[in-house]
N, C-alpha and C positions, 0 to 999 in steps of 0.2 A: 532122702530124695524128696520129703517132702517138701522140705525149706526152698531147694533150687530155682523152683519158680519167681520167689520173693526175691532170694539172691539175685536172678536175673534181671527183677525187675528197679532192685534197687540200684543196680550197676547202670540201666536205661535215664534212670533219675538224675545219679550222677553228673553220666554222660550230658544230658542237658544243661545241668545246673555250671558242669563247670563253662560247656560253651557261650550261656549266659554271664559267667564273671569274665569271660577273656573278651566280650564285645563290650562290656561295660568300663574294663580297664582300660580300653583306649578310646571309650567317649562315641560309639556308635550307634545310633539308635536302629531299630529294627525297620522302620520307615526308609532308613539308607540305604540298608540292607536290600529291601524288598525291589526299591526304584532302579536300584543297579544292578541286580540280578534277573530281574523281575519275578520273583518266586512270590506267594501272594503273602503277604504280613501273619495272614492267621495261620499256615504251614509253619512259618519260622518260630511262631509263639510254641507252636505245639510241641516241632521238634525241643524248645529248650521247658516245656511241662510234662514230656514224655506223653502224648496225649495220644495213643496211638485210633481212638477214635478219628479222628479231625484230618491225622496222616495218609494220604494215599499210598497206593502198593508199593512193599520195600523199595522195588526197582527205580520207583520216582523218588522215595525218600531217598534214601544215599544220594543222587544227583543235585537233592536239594541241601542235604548234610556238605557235599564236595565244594557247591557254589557258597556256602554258608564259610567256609572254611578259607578259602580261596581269598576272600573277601575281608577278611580280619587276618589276613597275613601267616595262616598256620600252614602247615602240611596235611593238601588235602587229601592224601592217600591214606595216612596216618592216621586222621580223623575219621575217614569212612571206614577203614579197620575196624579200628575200635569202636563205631556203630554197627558192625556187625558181630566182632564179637556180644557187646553186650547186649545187644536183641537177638540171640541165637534160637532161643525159646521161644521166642514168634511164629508161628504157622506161617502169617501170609511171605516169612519171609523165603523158609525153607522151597514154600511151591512157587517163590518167585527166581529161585536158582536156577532152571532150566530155563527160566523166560531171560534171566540175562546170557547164560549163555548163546540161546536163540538169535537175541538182539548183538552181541558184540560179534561186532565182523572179522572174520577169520582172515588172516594174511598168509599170501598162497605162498609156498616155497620157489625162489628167483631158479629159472635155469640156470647151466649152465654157463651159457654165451652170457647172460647177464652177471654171472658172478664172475667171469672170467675180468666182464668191462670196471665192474665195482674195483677191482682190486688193482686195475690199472691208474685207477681214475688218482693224480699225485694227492699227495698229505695236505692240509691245508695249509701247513706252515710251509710244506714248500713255493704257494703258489703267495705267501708273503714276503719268504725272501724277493722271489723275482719282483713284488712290487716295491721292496725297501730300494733294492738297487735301481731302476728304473727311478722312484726320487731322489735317490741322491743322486745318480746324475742329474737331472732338472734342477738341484739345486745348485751343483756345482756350477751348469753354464748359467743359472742368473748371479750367483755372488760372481764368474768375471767379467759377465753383462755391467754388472754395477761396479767393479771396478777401473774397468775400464771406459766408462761414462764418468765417474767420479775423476779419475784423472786427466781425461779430457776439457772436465768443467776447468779444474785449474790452470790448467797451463793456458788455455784462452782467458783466464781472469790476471792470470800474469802478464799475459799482451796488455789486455788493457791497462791496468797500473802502470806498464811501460810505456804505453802511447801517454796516456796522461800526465806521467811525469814528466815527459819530453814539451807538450805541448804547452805545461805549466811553467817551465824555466825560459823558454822563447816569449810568455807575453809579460810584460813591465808592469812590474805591482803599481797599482794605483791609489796615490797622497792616500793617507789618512784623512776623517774629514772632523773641520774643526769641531772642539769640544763646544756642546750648546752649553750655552750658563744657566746656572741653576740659580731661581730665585729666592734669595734670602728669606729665611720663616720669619714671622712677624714674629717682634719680642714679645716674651712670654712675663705677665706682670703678676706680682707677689699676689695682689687684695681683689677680689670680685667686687664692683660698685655696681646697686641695683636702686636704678630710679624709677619711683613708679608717681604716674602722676594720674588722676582719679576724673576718669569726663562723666561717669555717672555711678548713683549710689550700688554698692553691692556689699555682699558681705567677702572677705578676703581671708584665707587661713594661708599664715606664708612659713617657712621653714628656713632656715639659713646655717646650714654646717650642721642638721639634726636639730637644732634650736630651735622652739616657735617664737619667731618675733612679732606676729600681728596672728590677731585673732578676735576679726571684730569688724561692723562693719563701718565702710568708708564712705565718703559721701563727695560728690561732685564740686571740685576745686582743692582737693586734698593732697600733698604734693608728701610722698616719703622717702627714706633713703636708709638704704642697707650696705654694712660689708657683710664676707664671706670670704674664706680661703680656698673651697673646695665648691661648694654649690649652694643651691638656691629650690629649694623644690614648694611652687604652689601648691597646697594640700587639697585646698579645696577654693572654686572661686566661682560667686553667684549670676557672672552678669562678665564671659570673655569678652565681650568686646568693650567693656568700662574702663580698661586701662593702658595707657600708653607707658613703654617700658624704655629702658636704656639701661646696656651694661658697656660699665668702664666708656660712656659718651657716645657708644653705637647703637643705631636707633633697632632695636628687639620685634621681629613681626607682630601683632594682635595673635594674645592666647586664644582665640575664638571670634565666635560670628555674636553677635550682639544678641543676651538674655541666652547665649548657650552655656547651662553648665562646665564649668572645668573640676580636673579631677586628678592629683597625680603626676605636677607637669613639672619636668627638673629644668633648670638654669644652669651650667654647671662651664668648665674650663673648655670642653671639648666646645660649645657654644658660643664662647668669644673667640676659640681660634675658627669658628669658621666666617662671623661676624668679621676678622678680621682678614684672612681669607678674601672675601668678597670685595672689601672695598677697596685693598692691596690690588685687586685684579680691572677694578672700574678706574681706578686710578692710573 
């Protein structure tokens, strides 16, 4: 008899300890707990330190154990059981047994005429058939609502396909109209010829097919001349407006404004057909 005490009170410890692992397993803090119950944080510590200082009278713990419970997804009856078993050994609990009797309100026994009415009152499921059948009629007059809207649409879409066809064979196809002629593309020539002629000193980095042909600089009255199969790409050039160009004898705009850096700048096939392009069309 001695030990029962301890036993009782280890079974209270328990009880706590495991409520604390089953809030913790799914990531709840006691803050969450408290804001959605609203029971105060230091109540909830207690119940899981078994702290029955801190605990108010059994009759409010258990309600606070039930919402604890409630809240982490257990069984709250289950749970306050079993906080009652295991604080049986409590005083304040034993003289809080009449106060919950006191407090839980007694349900008075239904008359007769009332039990008579309850027992009339139809099964639930009966009062589901009547609503199954009630939609499925409503469904059945919109699906022939919609069928018969649906076959009305066509046979008016068939009118008109008739009217149309009819009104289509009465008017006289009219001529095709003559084909426009297509302008010949300017002939496409084997060699890029790149003329460059120098109005003032710059320095010139030229490229011709990936090859550097000049690199170096030029000086006002300097006249040179490049092929290419494929392109032309200026690398670098000190002074765009210093040179006057011509590919294959068509005159090339100005690489730039005068004393602007160039950087980068391709000559290439796509560049004489539109050179040629242009003058085909002023012509």
């Amino acid at each position: 008899m001695a030990d029962e005490p301890q036993q009782r009170y280890s079974e209270l410890a328990s009880f706590g300890e495991e409520l604390r692992r089953e809030r913790e397993i799914r990531g709840i803090s006691l803050k969450e707990i408290s804001d959605a119950t609203k029971i105060s944080k230091r109540f909830l510590e207690a119940i899981e330190k078994n702290d029955h200082r801190t605990l108010p009278a059994p009759v409010f713990t258990r309600g606070f154990v039930r919402e604890y419970a409630r809240y982490l997804g257990l069984n709250a009856e289950e749970i306050v059981n079993r906080y009652n078993f295991a604080a049986a050994g409590d005083d304040r609990i034993e003289k809080s047994t009449h106060l919950d009797r006191l407090v839980q309100p007694q349900t008075p026994p239904l008359p007769k005429e009332r039990e008579r009415e309850r027992k009339s009152i139809p099964a639930p499921y009966a009062r589901i058939d009547r609503n199954v059948y009630i939609l499925v009629v409503i469904v059945a007059a919109l699906i022939a609502a919609s069928y018969w809207a649906l076959k009305h649409k066509r046979e008016a879409r068939g009118e008109e396909a008739r009217v149309d066809s009819t009104t289509a064979a009465t008017i006289a196809p009219k001529p095709a109209p003559a084909p426009v002629p297509v302008p010949e593309p300017p002939p496409v020539e084997d060699t890029l010829k790149l003329a460059i002629d120098v109005t003032r000193d710059t320095w010139v980095t030229l490229e011709a097919d990936g090859k550097t042909v000049i690199d170096e600089r030029l000086h006002a009255g300097d006249h040179r001349n490049f092929d290419a199969k494929e392109s032309f790409r200026f690398v670098a050039v000190g002074n765009g407006g210093a040179l006057r160009l011509k590919l294959n004898d068509l005159d090339l705009p100005p690489l730039g404004r005068a004393r602007q850096q160039i950087k980068d700048r391709v000559v290439d096939r796509g560049t004489l057909q539109e050179l040629q392009s242009e003058k085909h069309n002023r012509t």
